[in-house]
C-alpha positions in Angstrom: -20.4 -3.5 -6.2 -23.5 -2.8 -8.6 -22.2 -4.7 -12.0 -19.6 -6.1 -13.7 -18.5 -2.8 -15.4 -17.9 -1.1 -11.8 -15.7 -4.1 -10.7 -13.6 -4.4 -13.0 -12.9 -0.6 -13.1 -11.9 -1.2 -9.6 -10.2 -4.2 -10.8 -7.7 -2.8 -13.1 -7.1 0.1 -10.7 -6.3 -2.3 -8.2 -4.0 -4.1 -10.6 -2.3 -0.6 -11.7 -1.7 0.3 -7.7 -0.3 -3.2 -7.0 2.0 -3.1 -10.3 2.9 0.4 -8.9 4.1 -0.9 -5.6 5.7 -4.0 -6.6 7.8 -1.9 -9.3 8.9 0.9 -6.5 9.8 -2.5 -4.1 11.7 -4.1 -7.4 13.8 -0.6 -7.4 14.5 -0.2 -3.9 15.6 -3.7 -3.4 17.9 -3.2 -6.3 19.9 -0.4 -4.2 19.7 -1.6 -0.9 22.6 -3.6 0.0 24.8 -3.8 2.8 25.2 0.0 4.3 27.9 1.6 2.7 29.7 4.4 5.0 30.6 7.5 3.1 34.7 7.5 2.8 34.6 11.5 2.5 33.3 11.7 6.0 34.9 9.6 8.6 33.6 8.6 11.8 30.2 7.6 14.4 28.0 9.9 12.8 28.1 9.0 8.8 28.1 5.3 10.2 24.6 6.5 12.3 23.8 8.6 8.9 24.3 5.5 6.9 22.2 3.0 9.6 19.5 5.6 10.0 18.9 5.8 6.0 18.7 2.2 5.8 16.0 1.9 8.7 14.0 4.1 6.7 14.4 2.0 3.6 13.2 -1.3 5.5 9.8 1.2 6.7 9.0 2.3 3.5 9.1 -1.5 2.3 7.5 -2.9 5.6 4.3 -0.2 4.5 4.8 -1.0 1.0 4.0 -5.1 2.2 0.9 -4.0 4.3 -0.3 -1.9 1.3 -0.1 -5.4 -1.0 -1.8 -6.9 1.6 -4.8 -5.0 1.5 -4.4 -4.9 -2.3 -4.9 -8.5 -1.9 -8.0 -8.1 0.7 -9.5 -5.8 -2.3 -9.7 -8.3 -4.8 -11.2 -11.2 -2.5 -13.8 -8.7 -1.6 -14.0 -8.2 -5.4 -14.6 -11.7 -6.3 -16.6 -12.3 -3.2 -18.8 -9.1 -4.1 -18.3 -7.3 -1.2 -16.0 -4.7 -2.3 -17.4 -1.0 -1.5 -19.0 -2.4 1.1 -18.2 -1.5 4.9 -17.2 -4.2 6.8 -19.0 -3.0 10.1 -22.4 -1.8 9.2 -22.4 -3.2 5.5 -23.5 0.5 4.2 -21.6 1.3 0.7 -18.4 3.3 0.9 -18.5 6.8 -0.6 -17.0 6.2 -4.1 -14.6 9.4 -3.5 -13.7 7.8 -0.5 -12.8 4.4 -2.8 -11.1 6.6 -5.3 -8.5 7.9 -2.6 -8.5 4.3 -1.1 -9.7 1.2 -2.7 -8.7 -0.9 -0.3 -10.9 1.1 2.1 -12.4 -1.6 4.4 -15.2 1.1 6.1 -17.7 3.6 5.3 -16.6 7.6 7.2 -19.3 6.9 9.8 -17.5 3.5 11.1 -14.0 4.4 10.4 -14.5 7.6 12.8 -16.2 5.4 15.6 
C-alpha cells in the first residue's frame, strides 16, 4: 500500500473483521452441543430437522475458519507490503473493491479470467 496511514486503516479494519468473526464463532460454539430432538414433536423428521440444523451450524463455522484464514493472508501481505496488490498481474486492487473485501487476493480483470 502507498504509506503507513493507508495500512494501518486496513490494519484495524482487518482487526475489527477478525474480532467480528471470532466473537460470532465464540457464540455459536456456546449453543452447539449435542442435537437435541424437540420432545413436542416425535419421530424421523424432528430428528432429520434437528441433524439438518446442526449441519448448517458446522458450514457456517467451516466458512467462518476460511474467512480467518484469509484474514490472516491479509495481514502477511500487510507486513510484507503487498496488500492491495493483485496477486496475478501485481496491478492495485480497486479500493471499493478492498472495502467490500480486504482480503481480496486479485484485481476485477484477473479475478474474472
Amino acid at each position: 500500500m502507498a504509506n503507513d496511514q493507508t495500512s494501518e486503516f486496513w490494519r484495524e479494519k482487518l482487526i475489527t473483521l477478525r474480532q467480528e468473526l471470532l466473537e460470532l464463532e465464540k457464540d455459536a460454539r456456546e449453543h452447539r452441543g449435542t442435537v437435541e430432538l424437540d420432545q413436542q414433536k416425535v419421530g424421523r423428521l424432528s430428528r432429520m430437522d434437528a441433524m439438518q440444523a446442526r449441519a448448517m451450524e458446522d458450514a457456517i463455522s467451516a466458512r467462518r475458519k476460511q474467512a480467518l484464514l484469509r484474514i490472516s493472508g491479509a495481514f502477511e501481505r500487510l507486513d510484507e507490503n503487498e496488500f492491495g496488490y493483485c496477486l496475478k498481474c501485481g496491478e492495485d486492487i480497486a479500493v471499493k473493491r478492498l472495502e467490500f473485501d480486504p482480503t481480496s487476493l486479485y484485481c476485477i480483470g484477473c479475478s474474472s479470467n
